[in-house]
C-alpha positions in Angstrom: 0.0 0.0 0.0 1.4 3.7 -0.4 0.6 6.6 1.2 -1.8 7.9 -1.9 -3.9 4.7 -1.4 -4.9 5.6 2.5 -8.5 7.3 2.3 -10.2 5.8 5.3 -9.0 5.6 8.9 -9.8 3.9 11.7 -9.5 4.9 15.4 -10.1 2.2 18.1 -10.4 4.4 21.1 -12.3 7.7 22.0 -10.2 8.2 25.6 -7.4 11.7 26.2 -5.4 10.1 23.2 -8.0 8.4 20.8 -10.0 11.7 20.5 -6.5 13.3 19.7 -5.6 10.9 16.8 -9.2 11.5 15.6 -9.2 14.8 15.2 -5.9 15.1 14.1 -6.2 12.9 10.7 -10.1 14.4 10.0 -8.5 18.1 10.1 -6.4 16.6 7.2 -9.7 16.0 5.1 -9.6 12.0 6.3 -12.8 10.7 6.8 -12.1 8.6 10.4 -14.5 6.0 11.8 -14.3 5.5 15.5 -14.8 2.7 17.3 -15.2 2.2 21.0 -16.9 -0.3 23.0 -19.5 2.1 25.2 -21.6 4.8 24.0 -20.9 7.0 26.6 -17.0 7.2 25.7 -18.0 8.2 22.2 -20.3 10.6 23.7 -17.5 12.1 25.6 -14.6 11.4 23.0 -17.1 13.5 20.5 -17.3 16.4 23.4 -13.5 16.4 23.6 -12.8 16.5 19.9 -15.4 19.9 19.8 -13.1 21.5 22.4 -9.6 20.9 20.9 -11.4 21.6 17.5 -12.1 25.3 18.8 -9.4 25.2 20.6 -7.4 25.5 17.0 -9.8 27.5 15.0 -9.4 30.4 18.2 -5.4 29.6 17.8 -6.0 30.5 13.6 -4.6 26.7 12.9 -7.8 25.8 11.9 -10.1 28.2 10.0 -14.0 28.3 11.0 -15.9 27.8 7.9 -14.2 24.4 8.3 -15.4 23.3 11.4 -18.7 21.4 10.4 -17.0 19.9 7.6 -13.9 18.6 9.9 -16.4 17.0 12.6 -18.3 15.8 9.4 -15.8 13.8 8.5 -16.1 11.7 12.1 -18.3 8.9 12.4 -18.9 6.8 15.7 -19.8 3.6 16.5 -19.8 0.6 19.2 -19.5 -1.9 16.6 -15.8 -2.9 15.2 -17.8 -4.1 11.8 -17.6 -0.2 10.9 -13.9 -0.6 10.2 -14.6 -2.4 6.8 -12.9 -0.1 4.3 -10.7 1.4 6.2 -7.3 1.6 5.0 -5.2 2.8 8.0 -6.2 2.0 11.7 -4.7 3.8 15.2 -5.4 2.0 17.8 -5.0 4.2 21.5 -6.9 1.1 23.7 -6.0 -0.5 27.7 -2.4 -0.8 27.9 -2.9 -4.8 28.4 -1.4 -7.1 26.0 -4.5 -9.6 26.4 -6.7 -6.4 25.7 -4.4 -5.6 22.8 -4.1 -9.2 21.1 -8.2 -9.9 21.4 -8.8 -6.4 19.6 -6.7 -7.2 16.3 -7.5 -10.5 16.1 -11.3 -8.9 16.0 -10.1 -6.6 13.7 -7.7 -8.7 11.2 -10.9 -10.6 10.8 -13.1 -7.4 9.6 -10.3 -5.1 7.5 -8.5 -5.6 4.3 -5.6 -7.6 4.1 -3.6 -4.1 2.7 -4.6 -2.6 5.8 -1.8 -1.1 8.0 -2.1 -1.7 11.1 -1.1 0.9 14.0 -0.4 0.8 18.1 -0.7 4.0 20.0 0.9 2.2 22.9 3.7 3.9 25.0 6.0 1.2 25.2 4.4 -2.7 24.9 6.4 -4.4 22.2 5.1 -4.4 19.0 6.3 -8.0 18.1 4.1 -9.2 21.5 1.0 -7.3 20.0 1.3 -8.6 16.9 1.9 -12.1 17.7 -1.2 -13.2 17.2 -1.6 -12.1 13.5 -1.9 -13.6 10.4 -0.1 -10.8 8.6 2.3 -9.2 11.4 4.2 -7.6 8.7 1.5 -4.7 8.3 1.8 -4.5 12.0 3.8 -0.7 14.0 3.8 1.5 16.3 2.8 4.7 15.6 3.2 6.1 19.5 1.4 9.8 19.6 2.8 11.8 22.3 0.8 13.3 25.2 -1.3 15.7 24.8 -1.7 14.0 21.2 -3.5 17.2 19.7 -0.7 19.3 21.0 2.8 17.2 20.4 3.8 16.6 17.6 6.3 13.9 17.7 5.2 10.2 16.5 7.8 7.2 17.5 7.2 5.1 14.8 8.1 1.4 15.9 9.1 -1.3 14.0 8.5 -5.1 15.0 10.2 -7.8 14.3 8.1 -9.2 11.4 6.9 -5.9 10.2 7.6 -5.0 6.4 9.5 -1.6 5.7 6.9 -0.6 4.2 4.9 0.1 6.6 7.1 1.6 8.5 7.8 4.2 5.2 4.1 4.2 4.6 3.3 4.9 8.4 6.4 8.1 8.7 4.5 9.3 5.5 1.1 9.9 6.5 2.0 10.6 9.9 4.0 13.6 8.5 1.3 14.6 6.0 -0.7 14.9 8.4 1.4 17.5 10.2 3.0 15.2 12.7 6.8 14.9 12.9 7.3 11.3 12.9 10.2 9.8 13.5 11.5 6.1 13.1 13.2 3.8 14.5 15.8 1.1 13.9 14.1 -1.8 15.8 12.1 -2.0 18.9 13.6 -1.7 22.7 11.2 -1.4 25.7 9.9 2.2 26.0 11.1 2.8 22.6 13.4 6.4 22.8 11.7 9.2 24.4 10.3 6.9 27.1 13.6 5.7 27.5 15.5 8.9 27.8 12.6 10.2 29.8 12.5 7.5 32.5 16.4 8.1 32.6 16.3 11.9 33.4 13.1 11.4 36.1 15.1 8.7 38.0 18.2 11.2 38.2 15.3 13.9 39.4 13.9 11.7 42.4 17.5 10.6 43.4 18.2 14.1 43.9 15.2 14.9 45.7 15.3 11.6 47.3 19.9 12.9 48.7 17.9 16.1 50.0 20.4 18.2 47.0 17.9 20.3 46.3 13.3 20.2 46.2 11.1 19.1 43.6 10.4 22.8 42.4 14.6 23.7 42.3 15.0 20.4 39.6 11.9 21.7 37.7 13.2 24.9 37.7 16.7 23.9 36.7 15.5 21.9 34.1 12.9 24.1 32.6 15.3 27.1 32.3 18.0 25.4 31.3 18.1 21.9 29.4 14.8 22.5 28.5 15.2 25.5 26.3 18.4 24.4 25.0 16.9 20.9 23.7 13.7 22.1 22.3 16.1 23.9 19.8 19.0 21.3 19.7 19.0 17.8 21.3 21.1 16.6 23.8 23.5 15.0 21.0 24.0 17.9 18.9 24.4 19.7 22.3 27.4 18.1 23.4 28.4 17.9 20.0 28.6 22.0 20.5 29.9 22.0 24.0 32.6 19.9 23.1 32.7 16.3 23.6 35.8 16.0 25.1 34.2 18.4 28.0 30.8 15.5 28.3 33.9 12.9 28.6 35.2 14.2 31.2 32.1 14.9 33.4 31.8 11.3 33.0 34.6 10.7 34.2 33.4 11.6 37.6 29.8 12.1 37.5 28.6 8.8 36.2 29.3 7.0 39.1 27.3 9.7 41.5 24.6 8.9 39.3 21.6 7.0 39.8 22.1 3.7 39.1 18.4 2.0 40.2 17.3 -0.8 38.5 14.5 -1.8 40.2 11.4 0.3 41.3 11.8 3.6 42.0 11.8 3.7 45.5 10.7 7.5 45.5 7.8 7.0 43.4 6.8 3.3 45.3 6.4 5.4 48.7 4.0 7.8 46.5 2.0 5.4 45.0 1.9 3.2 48.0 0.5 6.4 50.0 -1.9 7.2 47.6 -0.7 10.3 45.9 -0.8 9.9 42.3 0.1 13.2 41.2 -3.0 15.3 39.0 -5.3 12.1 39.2 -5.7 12.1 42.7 -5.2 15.9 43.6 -1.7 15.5 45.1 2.0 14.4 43.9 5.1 15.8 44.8 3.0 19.3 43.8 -1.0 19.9 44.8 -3.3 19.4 42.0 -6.5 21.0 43.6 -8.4 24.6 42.8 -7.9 27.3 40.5 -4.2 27.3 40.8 -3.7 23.6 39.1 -6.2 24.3 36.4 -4.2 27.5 35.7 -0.9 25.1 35.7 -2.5 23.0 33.1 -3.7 25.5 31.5 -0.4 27.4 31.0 1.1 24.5 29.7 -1.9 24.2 26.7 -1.5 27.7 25.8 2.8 27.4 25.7 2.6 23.9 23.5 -0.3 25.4 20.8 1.6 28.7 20.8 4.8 26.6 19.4 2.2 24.4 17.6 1.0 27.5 16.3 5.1 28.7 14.9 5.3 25.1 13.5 2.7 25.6 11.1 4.0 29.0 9.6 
């Protein structure tokens, strides 16, 4: 299949990332049918997509004459018989293999045999998933980042029977439809950006954790600092500019005052186990209650579509 032969998508999901996807190929002019197992989460998935939809026509991304047409182009159901036709499917379900494997096998058995098929999931292996196939070669990740209408990253995830042409065909539409996808080489648990991500928040915690400085001082630190500097040049081509002979030497020393947990985080086990759950349950290492939280949130929305915004000049 190429790219020019994908008309029809489908969405298994309507949750915080199946909306997203949803909304993200139908502002493209892709008609998108999806398909969730109660009517209530379509009724809710439909009231999300409405939100971020006006969300970008205020923001100038999208324009308003096009707003019926864009939530015309959306069709829900409860049944996974409404994927037949479709040509490319995003799936953004339970992070349970079991869940996982029973859904495609569904769906194998109702879609095209040209279909590709696609995994939202943040970090289950894409050979597991599609283990149970027939045709595992039209089987990838396509892992959205969170908040999906609002990053615009896409790990793109081989397996290890999937064809490279799916992969190709996957990067392709995922960047025509104004994503930046990237791929990669073969799969590894939590692909890259979890990877690099679970790396830096376990340095974070141990530092919290030695009493070197609070939770608010590493934000801080890290927002003003590393932040900034990799949302314009990544951490490679950084050191590549600060000299790599300088990053061998802090390595020299600094690696072995590192980190070096393998196990659970024992930080993050004492929060869980006491309940605190961060934004979910009101409290983390910060308070997620009132008018100050939802300004928090809030802040961070407005920051992301503003550079969302400079992307699309």
């Amino acid at each position: 299949m190429k790219m020019q032969d994908i008309k029809k998508i489908g969405n298994l999901g309507a949750g915080t990332m199946g909306h997203a996807t949803a909304l993200q190929f139908a502002m493209n002019g892709y008609e998108v049918v999806v398909v969730d197992n109660a009517q209530a989460a379509l009724d809710r998935g439909r009231r999300l997509v409405e939100h971020d939809l006006d969300t970008f026509i205020n923001a100038g991304i999208v324009r308003r004459e096009d707003r019926d047409a864009v939530l015309g182009r959306i069709v829900m159901s409860t049944e996974y018989e409404a994927l037949a036709g479709v040509d490319f499917i995003i799936e953004s379900i339970l992070e349970d293999l079991q869940v996982k494997h029973d859904v495609w096998r569904t769906v194998e058995g109702i879609v095209s045999d040209e279909a590709i098929l696609a995994t939202n999931t943040s970090g289950l292996s894409p050979s597991a998933i599609a283990s149970g196939l027939r045709r595992p070669g039209r089987f990838v990740v396509a892992h959205f980042w969170n908040p999906a209408q609002l990053m615009p990253l896409v790990e793109v995830v081989p397996g290890e029977h999937t064809d490279q042409e799916t992969v190709d065909v996957t990067v392709e539409l995922m960047n025509h439809v104004g994503k930046h996808a990237v791929p990669l080489k073969t799969e590894s648990l939590g692909f890259v950006g979890n990877r690099i991500q679970m790396a830096v928040i376990r340095e974070c915690l141990n530092i919290v954790d030695r009493g070197i400085a609070t939770p608010e001082a590493v934000d801080d630190i890290v927002k003003y600092s590393l932040g900034r500097r990799w949302a314009v040049l990544g951490p490679i081509a950084s050191a590549d500019l600060g000299g790599l002979d300088v990053f061998d030497a802090l390595t020299k020393y600094l690696y072995e005052d590192l980190s070096g947990e393998t196990g659970e985080d024992p930080v993050l086990k004492a929060k869980v186990e006491a309940g605190d759950l961060g934004a979910k349950t009101g409290k983390g290492f910060y308070g997620w209650q009132g008018e100050q939280a939802a300004k928090t949130v809030q802040s961070r929305d407005d920051q992301l579509l503003e550079a969302l915004t400079h992307d699309a000049e």
